[in-house]
C-alpha positions in Angstrom: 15.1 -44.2 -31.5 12.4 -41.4 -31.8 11.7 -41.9 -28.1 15.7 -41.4 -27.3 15.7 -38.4 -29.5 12.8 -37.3 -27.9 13.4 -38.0 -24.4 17.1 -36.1 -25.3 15.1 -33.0 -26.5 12.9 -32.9 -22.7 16.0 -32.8 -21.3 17.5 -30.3 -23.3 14.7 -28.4 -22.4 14.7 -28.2 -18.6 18.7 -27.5 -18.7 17.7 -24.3 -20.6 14.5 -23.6 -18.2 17.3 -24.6 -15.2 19.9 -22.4 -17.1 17.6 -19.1 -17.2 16.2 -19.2 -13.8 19.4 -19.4 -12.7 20.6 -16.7 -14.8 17.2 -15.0 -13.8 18.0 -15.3 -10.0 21.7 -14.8 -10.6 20.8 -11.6 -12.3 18.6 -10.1 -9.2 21.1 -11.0 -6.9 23.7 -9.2 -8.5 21.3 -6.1 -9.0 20.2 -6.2 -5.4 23.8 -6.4 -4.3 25.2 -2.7 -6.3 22.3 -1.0 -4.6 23.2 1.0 -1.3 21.9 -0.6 2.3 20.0 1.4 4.3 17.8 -0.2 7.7 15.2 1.7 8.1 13.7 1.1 11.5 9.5 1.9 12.7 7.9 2.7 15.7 5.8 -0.3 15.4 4.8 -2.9 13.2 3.4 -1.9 9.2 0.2 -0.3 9.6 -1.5 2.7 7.7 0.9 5.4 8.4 3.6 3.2 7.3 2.0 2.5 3.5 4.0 5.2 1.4 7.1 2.9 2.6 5.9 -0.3 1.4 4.1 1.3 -1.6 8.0 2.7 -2.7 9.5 -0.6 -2.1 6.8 -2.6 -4.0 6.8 0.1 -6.9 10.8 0.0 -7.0 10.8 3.7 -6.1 13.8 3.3 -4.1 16.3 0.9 -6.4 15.4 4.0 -8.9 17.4 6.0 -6.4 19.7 3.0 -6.2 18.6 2.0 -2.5 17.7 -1.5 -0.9 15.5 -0.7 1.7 15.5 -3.3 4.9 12.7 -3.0 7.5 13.9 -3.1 11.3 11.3 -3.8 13.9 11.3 -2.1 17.4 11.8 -5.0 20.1 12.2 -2.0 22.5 9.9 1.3 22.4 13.4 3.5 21.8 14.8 1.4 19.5 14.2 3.8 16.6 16.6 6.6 18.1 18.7 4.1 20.1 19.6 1.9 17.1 20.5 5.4 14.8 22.4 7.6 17.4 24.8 4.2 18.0 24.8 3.8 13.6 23.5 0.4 13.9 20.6 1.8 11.3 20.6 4.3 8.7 17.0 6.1 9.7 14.4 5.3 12.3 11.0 6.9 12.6 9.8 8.4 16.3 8.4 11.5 17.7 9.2 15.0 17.7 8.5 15.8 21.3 10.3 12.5 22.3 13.7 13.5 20.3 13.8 17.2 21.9 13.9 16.0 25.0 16.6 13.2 24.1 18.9 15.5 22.2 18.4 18.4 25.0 18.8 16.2 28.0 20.6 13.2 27.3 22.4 14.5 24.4 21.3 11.7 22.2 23.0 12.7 18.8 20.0 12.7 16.3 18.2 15.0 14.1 14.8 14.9 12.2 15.3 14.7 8.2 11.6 14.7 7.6 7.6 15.4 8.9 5.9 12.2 8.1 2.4 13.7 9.9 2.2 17.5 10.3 -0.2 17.1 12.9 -0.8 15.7 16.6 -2.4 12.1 16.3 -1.9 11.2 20.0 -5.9 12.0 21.4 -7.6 12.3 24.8 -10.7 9.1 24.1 -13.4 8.6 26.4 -16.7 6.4 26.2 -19.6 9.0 24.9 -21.8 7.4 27.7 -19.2 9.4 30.0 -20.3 12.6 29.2 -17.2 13.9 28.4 -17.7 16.6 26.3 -14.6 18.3 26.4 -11.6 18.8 28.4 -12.6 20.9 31.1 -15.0 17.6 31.7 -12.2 15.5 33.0 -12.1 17.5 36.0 -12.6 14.8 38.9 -12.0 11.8 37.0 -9.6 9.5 36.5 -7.5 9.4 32.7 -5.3 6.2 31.7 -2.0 6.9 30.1 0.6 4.3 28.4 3.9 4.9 29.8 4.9 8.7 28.2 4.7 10.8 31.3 4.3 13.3 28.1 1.1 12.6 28.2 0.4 13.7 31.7 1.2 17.2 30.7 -1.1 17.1 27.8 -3.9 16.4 29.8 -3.5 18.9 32.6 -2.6 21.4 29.6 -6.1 20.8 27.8 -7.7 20.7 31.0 -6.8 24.0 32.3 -7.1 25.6 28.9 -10.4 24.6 28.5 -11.4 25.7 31.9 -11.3 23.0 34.1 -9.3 22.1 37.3 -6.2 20.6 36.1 -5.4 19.7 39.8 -8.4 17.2 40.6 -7.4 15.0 37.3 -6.3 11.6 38.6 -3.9 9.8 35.8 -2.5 6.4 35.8 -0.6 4.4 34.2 -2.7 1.8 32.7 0.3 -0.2 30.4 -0.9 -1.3 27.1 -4.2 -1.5 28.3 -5.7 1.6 27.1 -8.6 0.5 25.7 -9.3 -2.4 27.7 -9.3 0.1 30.7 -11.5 2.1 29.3 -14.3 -0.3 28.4 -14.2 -2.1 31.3 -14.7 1.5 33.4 -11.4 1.1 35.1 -10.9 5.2 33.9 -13.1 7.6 32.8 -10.7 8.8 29.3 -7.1 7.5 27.8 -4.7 9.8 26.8 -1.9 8.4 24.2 -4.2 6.5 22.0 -4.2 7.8 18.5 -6.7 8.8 16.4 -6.0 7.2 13.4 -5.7 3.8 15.2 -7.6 3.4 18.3 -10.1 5.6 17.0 -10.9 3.6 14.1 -10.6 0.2 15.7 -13.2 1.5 18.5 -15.6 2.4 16.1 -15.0 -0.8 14.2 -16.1 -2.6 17.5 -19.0 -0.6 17.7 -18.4 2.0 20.2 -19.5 5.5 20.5 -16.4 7.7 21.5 -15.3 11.2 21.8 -12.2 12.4 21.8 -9.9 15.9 21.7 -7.1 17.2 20.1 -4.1 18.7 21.8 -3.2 21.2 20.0 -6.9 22.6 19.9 -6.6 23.1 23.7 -3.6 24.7 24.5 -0.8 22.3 23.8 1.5 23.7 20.3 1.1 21.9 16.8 3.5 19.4 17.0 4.8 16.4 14.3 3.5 13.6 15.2 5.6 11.1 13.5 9.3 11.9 11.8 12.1 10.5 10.1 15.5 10.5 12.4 18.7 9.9 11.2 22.4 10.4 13.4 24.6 13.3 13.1 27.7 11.1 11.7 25.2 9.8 9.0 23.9 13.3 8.3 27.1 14.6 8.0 28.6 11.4 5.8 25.3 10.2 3.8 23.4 13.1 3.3 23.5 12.5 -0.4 22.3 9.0 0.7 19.8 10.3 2.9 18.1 12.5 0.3 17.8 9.7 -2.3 15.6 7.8 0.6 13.5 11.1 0.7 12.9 10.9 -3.0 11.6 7.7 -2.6 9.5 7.8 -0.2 7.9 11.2 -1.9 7.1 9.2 -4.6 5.6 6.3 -2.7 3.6 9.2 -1.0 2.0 10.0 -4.3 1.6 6.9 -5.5 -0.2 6.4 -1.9 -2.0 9.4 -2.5 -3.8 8.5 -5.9 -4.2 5.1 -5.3 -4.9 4.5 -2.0 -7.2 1.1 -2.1 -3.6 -0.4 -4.1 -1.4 1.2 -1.4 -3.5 -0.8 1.4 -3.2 -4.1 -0.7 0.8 -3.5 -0.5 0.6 -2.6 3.0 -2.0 -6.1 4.3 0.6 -8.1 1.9 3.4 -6.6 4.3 1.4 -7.1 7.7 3.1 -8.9 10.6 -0.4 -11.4 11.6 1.2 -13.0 14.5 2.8 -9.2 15.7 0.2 -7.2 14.7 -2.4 -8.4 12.0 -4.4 -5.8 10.7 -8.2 -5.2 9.5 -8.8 -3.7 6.2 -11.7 -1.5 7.7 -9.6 -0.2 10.3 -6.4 0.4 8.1 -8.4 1.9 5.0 -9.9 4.7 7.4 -7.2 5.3 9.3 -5.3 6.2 5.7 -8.2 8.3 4.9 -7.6 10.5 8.6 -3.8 10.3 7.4 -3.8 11.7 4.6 -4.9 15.4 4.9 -2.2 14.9 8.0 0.8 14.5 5.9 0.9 17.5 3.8 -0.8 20.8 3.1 -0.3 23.5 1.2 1.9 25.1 3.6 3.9 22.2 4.2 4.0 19.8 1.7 5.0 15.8 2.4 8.2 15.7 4.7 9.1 19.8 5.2 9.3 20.6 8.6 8.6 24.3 9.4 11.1 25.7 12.2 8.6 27.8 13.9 6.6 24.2 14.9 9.8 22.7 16.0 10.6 26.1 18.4 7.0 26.4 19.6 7.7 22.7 21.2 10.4 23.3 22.6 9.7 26.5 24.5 6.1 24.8 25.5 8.6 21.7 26.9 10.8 23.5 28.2 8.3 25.8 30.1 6.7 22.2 31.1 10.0 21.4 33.0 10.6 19.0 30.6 14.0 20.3 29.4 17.0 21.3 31.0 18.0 24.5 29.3 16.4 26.5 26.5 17.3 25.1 22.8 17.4 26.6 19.8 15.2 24.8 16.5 18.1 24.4 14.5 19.8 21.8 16.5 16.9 19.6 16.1 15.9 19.2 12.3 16.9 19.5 8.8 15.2 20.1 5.6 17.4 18.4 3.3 16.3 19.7 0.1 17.8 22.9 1.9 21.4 21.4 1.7 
């Protein structure tokens, strides 16, 4: 009898264990599904830059807003305005110079809601055993580019306005083999690589390197990396829109502060077979991010309109635009609305 009556009190037990999981799981389920969808897509897979964004879903930053963030990967390089302009996603992340030239000549409909990096990252690299001490160097030799006929202009930009001949620079188009292409002397420099990734990662395999900034030779301060949204969503979920913002400000702080937690959140959140990441690499390219993001000018997210009109006259005087636009079609602040 005592081992009925206890054998009846086990089981009693796990139906109330059973019960309150369920309850537990029921409970989340039901919480997750009165918070507001937005699909959120990157530029590439989770890395440094992208830490305030996993630190703000880890921390609950945006359910406090009343959001359920979903991550999108690219499976094409445009997908990040493609995917927003057509309102298959709520906000992609891309690149201001790359969204002029689609609103002004292809009339994508998108607009920037937010700087993520106030400064260029993109970076003309060369082996230090090249002697390449500065633009005007390049004169002669031959530069590897990924794709972004952007980039071609950057280079002859630098080159001229550091002195050298602009006209005797050879660039090709190397793929996704910047690096490789560069180590194995197939070009002399890379232009496209950025310095908070490639850099790192070079010096991590024990290479000496130099490398220049655009906007220190000629070519405009430009934002590096922004938040895009559509102009139907701006115009129907800019409450929405500005919740997200809050969120992400506070995983920017958070970020900020804590940076060695941030990372953790961020290598739990890697894609290893994608794009697995190295702790070294990632924890020093958040320490070049950082003083990128904000300043006291512009603090995290603001976007200035004289940056945004500077780019456009530049791109436009590039031959990269079809008419002359005006700043305002291009961004919003939207604490400003």
């Amino acid at each position: 009898m005592k081992r009925l009556k206890s054998l009846f009190l086990i089981i009693l037990l796990i139906g109330i264990i059973f019960t309150a999981c369920d309850n537990k799981g029921r409970n989340k389920k039901d919480s997750l599904s009165q918070l507001e969808d937005i699909d959120l897509v990157l530029d590439w897979y989770p890395n440094a830059i992208h830490s305030f964004i996993y630190t703000a879903m880890e921390k609950g930053y945006f359910q406090e807003q009343g959001l359920n963030v979903n991550i999108k990967f690219p499976s094409n390089a445009t997908d990040p305005i493609a995917l927003v302009a057509a309102n298959k996603a709520t906000v992609g992340i891309y690149y201001q110079p790359d969204v002029v030239m689609s609103r002004s000549n292809e009339k994508v409909p998108i607009k920037s809601i937010g700087a993520i990096v106030h400064k260029p990252l993109n970076v003309i690299i060369s082996l230090k055993e090249k002697n390449i001490n500065s633009p005007k160097d390049l004169s002669g030799k031959t530069v590897g580019y990924s794709g972004n006929p952007l980039n071609t202009e950057y280079v002859k930009t630098m080159v001229q306005a550091d002195g050298g001949d602009a006209s005797s620079v050879k660039v090709i188009d190397v793929g996704f083999e910047l690096l490789s292409s560069m180590i194995t002397k197939k070009v002399d420099a890379t232009t496209g690589g950025l310095i908070n990734h490639e850099i790192p990662v070079l010096k991590h395999e024990g290479h000496s390197i130099n490398y220049f900034n655009p906007s220190k030779y000629g070519v405009p301060n430009y934002y590096e990396e922004i938040f895009v949204t559509s102009d139907e969503t701006l115009k129907q979920k800019s409450e929405t829109l500005k919740k997200f913002m809050k969120g992400c400000k506070k995983g920017f702080e958070f970020m900020k502060k804590t940076p060695d937690e941030s990372l953790n959140i961020l290598l739990k959140n890697q894609q290893k077979d994608s794009f697995p990441l190295t702790k070294e690499v990632e924890k020093e390219s958040m320490n070049m991010l950082l003083p990128k993001m904000e300043s006291a000018e512009e603090p995290f997210l603001y976007q200035d309109r004289k940056v945004w009109q500077q780019n456009i006259n530049w791109l436009y005087k590039k031959g990269l635009l079809n008419k002359k636009m005006n700043a305002d079609d291009f961004f919003v602040n939207l604490d400003e609305i």
